[in-house]
C-alpha positions as CSV (number, residue, x, y, z in Angstrom):
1,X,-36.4,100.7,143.3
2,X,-34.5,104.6,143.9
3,X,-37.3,105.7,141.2
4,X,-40.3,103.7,142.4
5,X,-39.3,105.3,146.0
6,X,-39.1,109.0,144.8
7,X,-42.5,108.3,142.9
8,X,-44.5,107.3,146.0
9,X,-42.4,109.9,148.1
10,X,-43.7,113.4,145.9
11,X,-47.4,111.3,146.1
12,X,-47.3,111.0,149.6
13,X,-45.4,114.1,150.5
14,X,-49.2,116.0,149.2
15,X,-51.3,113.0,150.7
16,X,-51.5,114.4,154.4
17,X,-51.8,118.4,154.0
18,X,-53.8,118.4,150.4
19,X,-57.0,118.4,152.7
20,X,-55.5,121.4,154.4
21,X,-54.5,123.1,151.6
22,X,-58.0,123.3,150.0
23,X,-59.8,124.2,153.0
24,X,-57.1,127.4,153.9
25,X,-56.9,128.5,150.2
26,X,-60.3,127.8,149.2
27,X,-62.9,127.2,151.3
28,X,-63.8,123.8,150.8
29,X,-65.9,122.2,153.3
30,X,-65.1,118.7,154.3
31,X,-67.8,117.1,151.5
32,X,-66.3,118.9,148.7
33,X,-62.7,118.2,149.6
34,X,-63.7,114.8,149.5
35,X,-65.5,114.9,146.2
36,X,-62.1,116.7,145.0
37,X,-59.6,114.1,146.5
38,X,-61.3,110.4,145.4
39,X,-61.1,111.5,141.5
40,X,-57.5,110.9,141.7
41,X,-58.4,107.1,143.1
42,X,-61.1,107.4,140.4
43,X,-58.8,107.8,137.3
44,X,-55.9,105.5,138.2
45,X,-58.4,102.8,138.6
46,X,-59.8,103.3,135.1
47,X,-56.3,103.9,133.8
48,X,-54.8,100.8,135.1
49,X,-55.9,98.1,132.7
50,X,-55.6,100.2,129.9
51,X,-51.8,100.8,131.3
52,X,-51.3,97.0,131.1
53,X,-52.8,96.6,127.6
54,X,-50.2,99.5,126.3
55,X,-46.8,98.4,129.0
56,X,-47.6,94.9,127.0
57,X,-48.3,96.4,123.2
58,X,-45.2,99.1,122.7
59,X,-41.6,99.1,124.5
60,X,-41.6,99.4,127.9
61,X,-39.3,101.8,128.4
62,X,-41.1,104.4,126.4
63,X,-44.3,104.2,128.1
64,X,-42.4,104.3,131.2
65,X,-40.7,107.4,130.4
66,X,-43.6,109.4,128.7
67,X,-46.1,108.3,131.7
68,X,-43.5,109.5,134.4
69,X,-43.0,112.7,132.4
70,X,-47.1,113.3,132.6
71,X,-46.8,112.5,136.2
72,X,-43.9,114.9,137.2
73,X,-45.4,117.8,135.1
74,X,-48.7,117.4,137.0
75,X,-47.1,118.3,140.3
76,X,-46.3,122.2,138.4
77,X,-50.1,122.3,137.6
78,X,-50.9,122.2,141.0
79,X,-49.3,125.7,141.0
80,X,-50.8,127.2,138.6
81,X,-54.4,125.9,139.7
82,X,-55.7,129.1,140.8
83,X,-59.3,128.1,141.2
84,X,-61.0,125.1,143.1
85,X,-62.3,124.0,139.7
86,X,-58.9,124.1,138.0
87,X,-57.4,122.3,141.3
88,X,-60.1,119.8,140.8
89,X,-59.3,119.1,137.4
90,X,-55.0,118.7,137.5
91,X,-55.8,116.8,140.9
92,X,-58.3,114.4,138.8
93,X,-55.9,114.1,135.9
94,X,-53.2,113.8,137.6
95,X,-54.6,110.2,138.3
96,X,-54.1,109.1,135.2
97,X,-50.4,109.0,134.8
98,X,-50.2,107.7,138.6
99,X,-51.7,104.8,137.4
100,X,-50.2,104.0,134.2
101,X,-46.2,104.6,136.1
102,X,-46.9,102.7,138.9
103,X,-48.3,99.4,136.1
104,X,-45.3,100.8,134.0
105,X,-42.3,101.2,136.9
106,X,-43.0,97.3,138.0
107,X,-43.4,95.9,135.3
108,X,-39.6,97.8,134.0
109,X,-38.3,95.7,137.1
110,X,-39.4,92.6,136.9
111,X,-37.9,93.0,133.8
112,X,-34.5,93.9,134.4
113,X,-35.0,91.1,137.5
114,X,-32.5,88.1,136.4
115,X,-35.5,85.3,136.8
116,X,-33.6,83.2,139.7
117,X,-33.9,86.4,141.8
118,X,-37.6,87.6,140.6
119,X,-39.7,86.9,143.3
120,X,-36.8,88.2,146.0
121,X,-36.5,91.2,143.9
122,X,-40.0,92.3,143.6
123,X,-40.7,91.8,147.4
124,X,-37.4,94.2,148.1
125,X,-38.5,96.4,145.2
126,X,-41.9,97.0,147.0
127,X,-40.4,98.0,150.2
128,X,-39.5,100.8,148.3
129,X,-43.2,102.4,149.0
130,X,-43.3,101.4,152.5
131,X,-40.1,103.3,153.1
132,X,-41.7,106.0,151.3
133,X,-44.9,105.7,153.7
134,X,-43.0,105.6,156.5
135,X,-40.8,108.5,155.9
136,X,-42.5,110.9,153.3
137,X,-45.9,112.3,155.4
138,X,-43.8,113.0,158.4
139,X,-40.8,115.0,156.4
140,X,-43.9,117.0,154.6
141,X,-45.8,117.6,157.9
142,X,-42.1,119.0,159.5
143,X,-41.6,121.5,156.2
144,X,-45.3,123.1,156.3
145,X,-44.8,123.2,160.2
146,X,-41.7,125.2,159.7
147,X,-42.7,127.2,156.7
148,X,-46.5,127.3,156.4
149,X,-45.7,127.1,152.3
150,X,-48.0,125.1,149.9
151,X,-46.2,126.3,147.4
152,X,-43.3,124.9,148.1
153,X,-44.5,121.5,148.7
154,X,-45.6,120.9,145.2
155,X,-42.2,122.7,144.0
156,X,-40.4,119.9,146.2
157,X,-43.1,117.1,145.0
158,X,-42.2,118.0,141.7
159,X,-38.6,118.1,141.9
160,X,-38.7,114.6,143.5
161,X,-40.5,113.2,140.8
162,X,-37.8,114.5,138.2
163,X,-35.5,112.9,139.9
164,X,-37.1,109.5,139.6
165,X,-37.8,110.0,135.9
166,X,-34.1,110.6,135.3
167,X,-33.0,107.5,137.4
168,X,-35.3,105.8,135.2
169,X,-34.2,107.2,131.6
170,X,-31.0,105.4,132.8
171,X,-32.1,101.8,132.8
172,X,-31.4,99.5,129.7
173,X,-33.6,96.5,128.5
174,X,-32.3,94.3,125.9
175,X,-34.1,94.1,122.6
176,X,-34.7,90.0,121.8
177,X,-32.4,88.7,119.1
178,X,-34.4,87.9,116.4
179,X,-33.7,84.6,116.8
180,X,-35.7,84.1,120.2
181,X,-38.8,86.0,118.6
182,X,-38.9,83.5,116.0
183,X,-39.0,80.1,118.3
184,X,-39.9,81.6,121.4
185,X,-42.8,84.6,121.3
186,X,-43.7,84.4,124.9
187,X,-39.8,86.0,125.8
188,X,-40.2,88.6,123.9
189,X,-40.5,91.9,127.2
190,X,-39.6,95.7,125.7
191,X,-40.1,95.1,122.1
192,X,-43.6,93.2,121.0
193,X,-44.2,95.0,118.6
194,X,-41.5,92.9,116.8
195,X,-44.1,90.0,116.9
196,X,-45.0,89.3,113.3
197,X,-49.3,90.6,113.5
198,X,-50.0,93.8,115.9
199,X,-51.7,93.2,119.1
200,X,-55.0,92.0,119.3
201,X,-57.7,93.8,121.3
202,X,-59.5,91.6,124.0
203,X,-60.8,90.9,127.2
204,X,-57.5,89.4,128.4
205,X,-55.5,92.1,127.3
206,X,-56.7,94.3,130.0
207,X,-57.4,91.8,132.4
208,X,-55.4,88.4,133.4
209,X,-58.0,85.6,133.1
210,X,-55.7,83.2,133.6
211,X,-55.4,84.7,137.4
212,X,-58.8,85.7,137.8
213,X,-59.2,83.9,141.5
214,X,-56.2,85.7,142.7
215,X,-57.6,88.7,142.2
216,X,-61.0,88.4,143.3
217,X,-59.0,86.8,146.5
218,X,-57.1,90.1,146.9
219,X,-59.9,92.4,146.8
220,X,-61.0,90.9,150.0
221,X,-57.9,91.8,151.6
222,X,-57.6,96.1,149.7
223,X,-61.6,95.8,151.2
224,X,-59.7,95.0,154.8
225,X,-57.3,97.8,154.7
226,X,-59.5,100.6,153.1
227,X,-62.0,100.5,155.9
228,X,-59.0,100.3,158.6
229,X,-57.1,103.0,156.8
230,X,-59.3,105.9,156.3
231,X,-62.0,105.1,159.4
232,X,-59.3,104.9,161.9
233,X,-59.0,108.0,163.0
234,X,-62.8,108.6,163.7
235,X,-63.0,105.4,165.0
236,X,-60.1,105.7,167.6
237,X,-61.5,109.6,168.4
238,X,-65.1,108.2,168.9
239,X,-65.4,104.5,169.9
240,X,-61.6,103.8,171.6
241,X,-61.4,107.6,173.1
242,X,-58.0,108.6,171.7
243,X,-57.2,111.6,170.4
244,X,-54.2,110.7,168.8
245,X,-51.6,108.3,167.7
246,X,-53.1,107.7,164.0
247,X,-49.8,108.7,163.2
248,X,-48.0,106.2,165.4
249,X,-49.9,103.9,164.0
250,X,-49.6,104.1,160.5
251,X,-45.7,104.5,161.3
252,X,-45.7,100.8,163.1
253,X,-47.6,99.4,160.3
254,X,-44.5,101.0,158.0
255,X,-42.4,99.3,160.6
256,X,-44.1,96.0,160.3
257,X,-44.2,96.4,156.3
258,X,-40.4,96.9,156.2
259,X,-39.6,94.0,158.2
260,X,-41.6,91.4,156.3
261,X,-39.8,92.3,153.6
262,X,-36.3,91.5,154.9
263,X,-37.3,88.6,156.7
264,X,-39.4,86.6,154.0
265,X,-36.7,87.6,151.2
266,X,-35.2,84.3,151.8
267,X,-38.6,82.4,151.3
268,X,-39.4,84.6,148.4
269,X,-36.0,83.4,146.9
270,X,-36.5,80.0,147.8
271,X,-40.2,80.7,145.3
272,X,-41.9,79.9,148.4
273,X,-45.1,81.9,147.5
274,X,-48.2,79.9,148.8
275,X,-46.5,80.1,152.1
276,X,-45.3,83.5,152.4
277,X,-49.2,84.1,151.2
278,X,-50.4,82.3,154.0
279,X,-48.0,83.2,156.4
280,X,-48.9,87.1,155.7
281,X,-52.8,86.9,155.2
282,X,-52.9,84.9,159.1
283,X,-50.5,87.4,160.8
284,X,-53.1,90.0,159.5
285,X,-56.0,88.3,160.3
286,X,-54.8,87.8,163.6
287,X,-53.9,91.7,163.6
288,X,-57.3,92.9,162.8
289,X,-58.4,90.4,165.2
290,X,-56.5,92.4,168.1
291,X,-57.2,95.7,166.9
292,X,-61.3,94.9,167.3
293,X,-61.5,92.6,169.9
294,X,-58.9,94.2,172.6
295,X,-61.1,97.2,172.6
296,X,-63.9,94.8,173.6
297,X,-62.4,92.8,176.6
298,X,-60.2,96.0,178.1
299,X,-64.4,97.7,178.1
300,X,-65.7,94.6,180.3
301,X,-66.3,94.4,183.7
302,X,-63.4,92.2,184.5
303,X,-60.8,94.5,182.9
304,X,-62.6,98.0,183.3
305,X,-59.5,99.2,185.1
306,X,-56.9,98.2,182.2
307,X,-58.9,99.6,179.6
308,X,-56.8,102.1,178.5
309,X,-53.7,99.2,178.6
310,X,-56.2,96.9,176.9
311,X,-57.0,99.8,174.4
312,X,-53.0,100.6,173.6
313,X,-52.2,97.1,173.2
314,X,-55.1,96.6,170.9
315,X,-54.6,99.7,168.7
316,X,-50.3,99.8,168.2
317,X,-49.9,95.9,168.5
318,X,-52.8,95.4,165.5
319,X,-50.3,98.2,163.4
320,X,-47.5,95.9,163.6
321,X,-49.0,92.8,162.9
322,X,-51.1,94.5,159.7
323,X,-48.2,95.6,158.5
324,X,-46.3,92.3,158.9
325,X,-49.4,90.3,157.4
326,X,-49.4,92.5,153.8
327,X,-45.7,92.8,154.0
328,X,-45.5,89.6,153.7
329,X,-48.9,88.8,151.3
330,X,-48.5,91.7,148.9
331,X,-45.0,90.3,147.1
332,X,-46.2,87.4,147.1
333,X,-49.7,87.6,145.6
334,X,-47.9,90.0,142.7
335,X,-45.4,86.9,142.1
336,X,-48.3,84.3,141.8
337,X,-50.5,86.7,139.4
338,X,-46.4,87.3,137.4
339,X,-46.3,83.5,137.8
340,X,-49.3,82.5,135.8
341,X,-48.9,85.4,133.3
342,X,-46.7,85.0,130.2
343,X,-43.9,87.4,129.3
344,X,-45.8,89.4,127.2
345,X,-48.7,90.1,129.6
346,X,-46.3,91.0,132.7
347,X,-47.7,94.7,132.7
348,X,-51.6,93.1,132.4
349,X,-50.6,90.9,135.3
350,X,-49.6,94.3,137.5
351,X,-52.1,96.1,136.2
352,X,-54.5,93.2,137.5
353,X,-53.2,92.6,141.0
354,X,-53.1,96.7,141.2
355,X,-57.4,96.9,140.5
356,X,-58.2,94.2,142.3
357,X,-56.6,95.6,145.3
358,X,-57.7,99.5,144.2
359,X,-61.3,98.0,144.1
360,X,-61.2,96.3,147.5
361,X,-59.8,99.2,149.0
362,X,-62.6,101.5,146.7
363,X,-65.6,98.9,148.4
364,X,-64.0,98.9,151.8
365,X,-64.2,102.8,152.0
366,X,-67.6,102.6,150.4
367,X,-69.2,99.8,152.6
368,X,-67.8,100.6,155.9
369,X,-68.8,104.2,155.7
370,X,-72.3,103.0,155.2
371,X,-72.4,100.2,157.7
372,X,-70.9,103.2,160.3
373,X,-73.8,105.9,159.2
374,X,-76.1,102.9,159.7
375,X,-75.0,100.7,162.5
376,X,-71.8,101.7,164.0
377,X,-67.6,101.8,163.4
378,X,-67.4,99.1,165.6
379,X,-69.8,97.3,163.4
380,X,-67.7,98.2,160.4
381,X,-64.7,97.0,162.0
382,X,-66.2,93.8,163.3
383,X,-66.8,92.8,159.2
384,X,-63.2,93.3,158.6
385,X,-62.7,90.8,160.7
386,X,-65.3,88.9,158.8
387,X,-64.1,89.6,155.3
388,X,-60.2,89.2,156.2
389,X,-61.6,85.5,157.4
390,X,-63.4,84.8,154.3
391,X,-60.3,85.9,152.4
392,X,-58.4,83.6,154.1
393,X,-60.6,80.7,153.9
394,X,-61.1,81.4,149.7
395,X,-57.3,81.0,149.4
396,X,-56.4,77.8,151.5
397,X,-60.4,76.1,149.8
398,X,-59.5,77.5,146.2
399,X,-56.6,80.1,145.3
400,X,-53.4,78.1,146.7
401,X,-54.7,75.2,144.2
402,X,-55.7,77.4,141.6
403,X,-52.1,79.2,141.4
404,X,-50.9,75.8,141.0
405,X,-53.2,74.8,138.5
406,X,-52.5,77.6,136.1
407,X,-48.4,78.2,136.7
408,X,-46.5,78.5,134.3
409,X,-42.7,77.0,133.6
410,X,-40.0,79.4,133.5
């Protein structure tokens, strides 16, 4: 958890100013620094279920290690980029290893998890990045304020990143007594290679069939939160009229993100997953709900003098209540994909519950900047709504029965 928090804290310490930095140093105009930025996204989708295929063929620990080396050292090259092609190229690579620590990293914890306390574990484990959200954009935003230094951002990034390699180098996993390799193959976590015929190349390898509807079920909610997340700030500037609070915002939906996690630790323990799930995914849908419709009634003629009230209540409330909702529906989607996944296919299962969201998120920022060009953001935000709905009414027709369908005894 320290390591998985310092890895999201040097990605998101660049997240917010990166844009910044390549239009004062370069030039770029807002196309090209958008071109520049989404081949990161790019790459650690690609990488992702190749990372599962390789956690799941060699020791664990090793991939670990060597793909949160690669992802440290990256952070120098962004010093030494002294062109906007070289920048484009480390900032492209540099996706690579993002996506093979972060499948690596989680699957390293669930297994050092004791298997009584997995699904508790993993949902406390992930609050790790929503600390990191929360805390990380606004402690890079005060340093550049205060010292107008790029440079030392990615020295700090980079130094951060150490650190959560060498927490890392510290954790031990047990190699399988040979004993429990012989008469039980599925137990067998840092050390498969001690299965008697090398891995086998296949579909499944890189992708969990055997939770196929769970993932296609959480791309409609990463479709849901990539439109929110990167049209919000237009869409509040344009449609609701404010000029700011994007930041408040995102900071309640840490809020909200937090507190799922230490209030539905019990359930989690309890292996109440279909119902944290559900409990999560209709919180949300009631947040993007608010977030759309409150806009609309505080506009109408019977509330045109509370619009602004209307407006605020909308736009902060929906935060919390988002961040509540996948709080509460992340940990518990990864534990149902874990669930129906056997021990040596724990890093496909991340990797799998990692691309599905990755390519909801991918369609969401896709499809609603379209449906904006061509219709509207309001338009765009109304088939959130839509999608988040549809989500919901897939898993409670189809996934909740499916996960129990396919589970797998301990």
């Amino acid at each position: 958890m320290t390591a998985n928090f310092a890895l999201f804290f040097a990605f998101y310490l660049l997240t917010p100013l990166l844009p910044l930095y390549l239009y004062e140093t370069f030039g770029a105009t807002k196309d090209v620094i958008g071109l520049v930025l989404s081949g990161y996204t790019i790459l650690a989708l690609l990488f992702r279920p190749f990372s599962g295929f390789i956690v799941d063929s060699f020791p664990r620990k090793t991939v670990l290690l060597i793909s949160f080396s690669a992802f440290a050292i990256f952070f120098a090259g962004y010093l030494a980029a002294s062109s906007l092609l070289l920048f484009t190229i480390v900032r492209t690579l540099h996706g690579g290893p993002f996506g093979a620590v972060t499948v690596a990293n989680s699957t390293v914890a669930i297994d050092v998890l004791p298997s009584s306390r997995r699904n508790e574990g993993i949902g406390y484990y992930g609050l790790s990045n929503n600390l990191a959200m929360a805390i990380s954009p606004t402690f890079a935003i005060f340093v550049y304020s205060e010292t107008h230094n790029f440079q030392l951002l990615f020295w700090l990034a980079f130094a951060i990143a150490t650190f959560g390699l060498l927490v890392d180098s510290t954790i031990t996993l047990h190699k399988p007594q040979p004993s429990s390799i012989k008469h039980h193959p599925s137990n067998i976590t840092n050390y498969p290679s001690a299965l008697s015929h090398p891995p086998s190349i296949s579909l499944d390898r890189f992708f969990l069939k055997s939770g196929w509807l769970i993932g296609v079920n959480m791309v409609f909610f990463g479709f849901c939160f990539g439109v929110l997340s990167n049209y919000l700030a237009i869409y509040g500037k344009q449609v609701l009229h404010m000029t700011g609070g994007t930041g408040a915002w995102f900071m309640l939906c840490s809020i909200g993100l937090i507190l799922s996690r230490l209030q539905g630790g019990k359930a989690l323990r309890e292996g109440k997953l279909t119902q944290n799930a559900a409990e999560g995914m209709v919180i949300s849908l009631i947040g993007y709900t608010l977030f759309i419709l409150m806009p609309t009634i505080g506009g109408s003629k019977f509330f045109t003098f509370h619009f602004s009230l209307f407006t605020s209540i909308g736009y902060y409330g929906s935060a919390l209540l988002i961040g509540l909702g996948n709080g509460h529906l992340w940990p518990a989607f990864q534990n149902m994909m874990i669930s129906v996944a056997r021990h040596n296919e724990r890093g496909t299962a991340n990797s799998t519950i990692l691309v599905s969201w990755d390519l909801g998120m991918g369609l969401g920022i896709l499809i609603g900047g379209v449906l904006a060009e061509l219709i509207s953001y309001s338009f765009a935000f109304w088939t959130v709504a839509i999608i988040n709905l549809a989500g919901v009414t897939l898993y409670f027709v189809r996934t909740r029965q499916f996960y129990f369908t396919h589970l797998l005894s301990e």
